[in-house]
C-alpha positions as CSV (number, residue, x, y, z in Angstrom):
1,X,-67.1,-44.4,48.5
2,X,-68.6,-41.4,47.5
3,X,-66.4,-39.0,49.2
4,X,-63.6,-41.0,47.2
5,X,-65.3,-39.8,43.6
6,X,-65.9,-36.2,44.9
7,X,-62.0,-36.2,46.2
8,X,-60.5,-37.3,42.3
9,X,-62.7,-34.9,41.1
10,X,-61.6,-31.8,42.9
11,X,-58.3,-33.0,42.9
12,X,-58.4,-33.6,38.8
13,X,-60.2,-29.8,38.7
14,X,-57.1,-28.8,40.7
15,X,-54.7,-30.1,37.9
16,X,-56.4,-28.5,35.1
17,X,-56.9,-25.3,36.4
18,X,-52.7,-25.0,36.8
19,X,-52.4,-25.9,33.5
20,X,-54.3,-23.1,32.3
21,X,-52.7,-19.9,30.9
22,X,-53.4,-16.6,33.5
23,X,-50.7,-14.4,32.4
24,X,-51.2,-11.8,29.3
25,X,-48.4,-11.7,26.7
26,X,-46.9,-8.0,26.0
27,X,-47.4,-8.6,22.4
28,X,-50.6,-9.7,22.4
29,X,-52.3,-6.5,21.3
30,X,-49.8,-6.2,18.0
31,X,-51.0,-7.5,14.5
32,X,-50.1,-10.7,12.9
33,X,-48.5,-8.9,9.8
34,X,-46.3,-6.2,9.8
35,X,-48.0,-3.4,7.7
36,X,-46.3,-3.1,3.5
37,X,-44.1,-0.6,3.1
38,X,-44.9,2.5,1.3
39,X,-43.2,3.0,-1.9
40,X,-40.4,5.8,-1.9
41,X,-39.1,7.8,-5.3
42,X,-35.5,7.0,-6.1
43,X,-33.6,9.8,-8.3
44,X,-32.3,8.8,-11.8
45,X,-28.6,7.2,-11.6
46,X,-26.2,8.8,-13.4
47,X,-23.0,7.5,-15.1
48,X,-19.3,9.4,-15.0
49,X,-15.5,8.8,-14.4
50,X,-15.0,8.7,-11.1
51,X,-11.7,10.4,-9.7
52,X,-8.4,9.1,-9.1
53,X,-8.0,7.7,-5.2
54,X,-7.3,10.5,-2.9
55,X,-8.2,13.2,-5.0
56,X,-5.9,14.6,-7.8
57,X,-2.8,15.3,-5.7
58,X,-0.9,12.1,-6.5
59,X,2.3,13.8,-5.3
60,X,1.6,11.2,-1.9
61,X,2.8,8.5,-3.8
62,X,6.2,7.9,-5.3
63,X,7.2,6.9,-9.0
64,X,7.0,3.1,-10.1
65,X,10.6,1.6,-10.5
66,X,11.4,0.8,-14.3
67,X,10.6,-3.1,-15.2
68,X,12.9,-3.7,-17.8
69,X,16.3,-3.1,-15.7
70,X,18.7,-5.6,-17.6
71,X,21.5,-6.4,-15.1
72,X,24.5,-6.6,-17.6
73,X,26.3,-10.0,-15.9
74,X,23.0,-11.7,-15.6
75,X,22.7,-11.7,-19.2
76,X,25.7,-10.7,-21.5
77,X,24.5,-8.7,-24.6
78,X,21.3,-8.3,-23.4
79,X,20.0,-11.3,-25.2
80,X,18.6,-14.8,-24.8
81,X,20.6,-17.7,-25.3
82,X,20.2,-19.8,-28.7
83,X,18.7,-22.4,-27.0
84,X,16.4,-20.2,-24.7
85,X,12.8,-21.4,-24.8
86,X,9.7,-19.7,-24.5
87,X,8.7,-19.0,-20.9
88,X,5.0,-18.8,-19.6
89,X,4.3,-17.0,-16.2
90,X,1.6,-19.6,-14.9
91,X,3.9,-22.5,-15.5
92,X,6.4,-21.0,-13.1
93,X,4.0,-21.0,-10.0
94,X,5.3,-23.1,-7.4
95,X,8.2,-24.7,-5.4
96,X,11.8,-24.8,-7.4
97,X,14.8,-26.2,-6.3
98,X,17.6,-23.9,-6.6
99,X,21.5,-25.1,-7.2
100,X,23.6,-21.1,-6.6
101,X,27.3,-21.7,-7.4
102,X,27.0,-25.2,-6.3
103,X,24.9,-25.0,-2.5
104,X,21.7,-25.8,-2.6
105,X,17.8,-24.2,-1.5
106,X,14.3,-23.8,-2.2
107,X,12.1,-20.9,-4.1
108,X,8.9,-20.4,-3.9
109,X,7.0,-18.3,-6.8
110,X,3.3,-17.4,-6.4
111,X,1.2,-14.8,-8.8
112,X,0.2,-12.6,-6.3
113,X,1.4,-9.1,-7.3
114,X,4.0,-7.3,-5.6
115,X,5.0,-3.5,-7.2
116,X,6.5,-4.3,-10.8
117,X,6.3,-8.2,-10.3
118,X,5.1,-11.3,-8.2
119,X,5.9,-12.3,-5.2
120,X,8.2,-14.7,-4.7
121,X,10.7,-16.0,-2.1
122,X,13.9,-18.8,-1.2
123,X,14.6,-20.8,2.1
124,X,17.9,-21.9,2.9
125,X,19.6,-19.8,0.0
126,X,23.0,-17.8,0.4
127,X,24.6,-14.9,-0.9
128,X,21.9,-12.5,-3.0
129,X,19.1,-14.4,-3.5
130,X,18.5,-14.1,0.6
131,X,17.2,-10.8,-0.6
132,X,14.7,-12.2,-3.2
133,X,11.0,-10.7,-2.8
134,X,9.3,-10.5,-6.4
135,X,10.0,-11.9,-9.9
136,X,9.0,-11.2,-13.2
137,X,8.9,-12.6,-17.0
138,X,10.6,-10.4,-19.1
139,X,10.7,-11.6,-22.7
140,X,12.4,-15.1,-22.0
141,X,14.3,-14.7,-19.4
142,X,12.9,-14.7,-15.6
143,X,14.3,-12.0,-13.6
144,X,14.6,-12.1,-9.5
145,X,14.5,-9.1,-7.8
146,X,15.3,-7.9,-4.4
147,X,13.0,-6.5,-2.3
148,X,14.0,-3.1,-3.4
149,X,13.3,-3.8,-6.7
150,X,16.7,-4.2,-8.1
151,X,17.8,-7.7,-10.4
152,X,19.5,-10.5,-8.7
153,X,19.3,-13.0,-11.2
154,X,17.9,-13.8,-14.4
155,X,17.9,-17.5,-15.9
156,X,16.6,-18.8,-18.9
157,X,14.3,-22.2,-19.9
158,X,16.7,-24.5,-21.2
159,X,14.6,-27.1,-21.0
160,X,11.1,-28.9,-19.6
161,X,11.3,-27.6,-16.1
162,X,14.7,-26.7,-16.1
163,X,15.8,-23.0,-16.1
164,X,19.8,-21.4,-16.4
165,X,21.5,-18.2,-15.8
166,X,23.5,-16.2,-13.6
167,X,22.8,-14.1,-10.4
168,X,24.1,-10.3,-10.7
169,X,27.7,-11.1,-9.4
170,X,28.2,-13.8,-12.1
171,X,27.1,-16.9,-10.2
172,X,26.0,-19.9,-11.7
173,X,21.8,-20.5,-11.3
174,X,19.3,-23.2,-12.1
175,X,16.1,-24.1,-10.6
176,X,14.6,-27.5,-11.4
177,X,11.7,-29.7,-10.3
């Protein structure tokens, strides 16, 4: 019975000793805290107007269209109907539906600029407004432009979320929602 006690021992000292660690650690010799930083001297900041982008040649970029092109059959005499309302950028954003001399499509209108206006588009139109890629607010009318830039169609708010005009060849135009 003895040689029973002297076997679970040796065997139990066995176990134990595998447990232990035998292997050293590559970072054992480096400190537990990283040593502070020394301070460095920073130069005084200075204030100025910095240059135009790409230097003062400009000549790399070409001249900004005119905004206010009036497009004479959009708008008769140049001014807003009697019963033309006030007209707010922000409360144009958004999906329109669009009756053009008497088929009808969507537009889209967002604020994200794009050269002299926003950025707008139509699905499912015909005729000019296929073309449509910006729009602005000028005075009370809403003018569409092409993606060149030119006016396809101005309307005007003739009432709550209801706009009328013309396109640039004289078409009848309303957007509604």
């Amino acid at each position: 019975m003895q040689f029973k006690y002297v076997v679970t021992g040796l065997l139990l000292a066995t176990a134990l000793a595998g447990c232990q660690r035998t292997s050293s650690s590559p970072y054992s010799d480096l400190p537990a805290q990283p040593a502070p930083l020394q301070a460095q001297p920073v130069p005084s900041v200075q204030g100025g107007q910095l240059p135009p982008p790409g230097g003062a040649d400009q000549s790399q970029f070409p001249t900004a269209p005119a905004n206010n092109t009036v497009v004479a059959s959009a708008n008769p005499g140049g001014s807003a109907p009697g019963n033309a309302m006030d007209v707010k950028k922000e409360a144009l954003v958004g999906n329109w539906r669009v009756s053009n001399g008497g088929a009808s499509c969507d537009m889209f209108l967002t604020l994200t600029n794009l050269g002299g206006g926003s950025r707008g588009g139509t699905r499912g139109c015909v005729g000019e407004l296929t073309a449509m890629g910006s729009w602005e607010v000028s005075g009370k009318a809403v003018q569409f432009k092409s993606r060149a830039g030119d006016v396809i169609g101005s309307v005007y708010k003739s009432a709550d979320n209801r706009y009328d005009g013309t396109t640039a060849s004289g078409q009848p135009l309303s957007l509604s929602r």
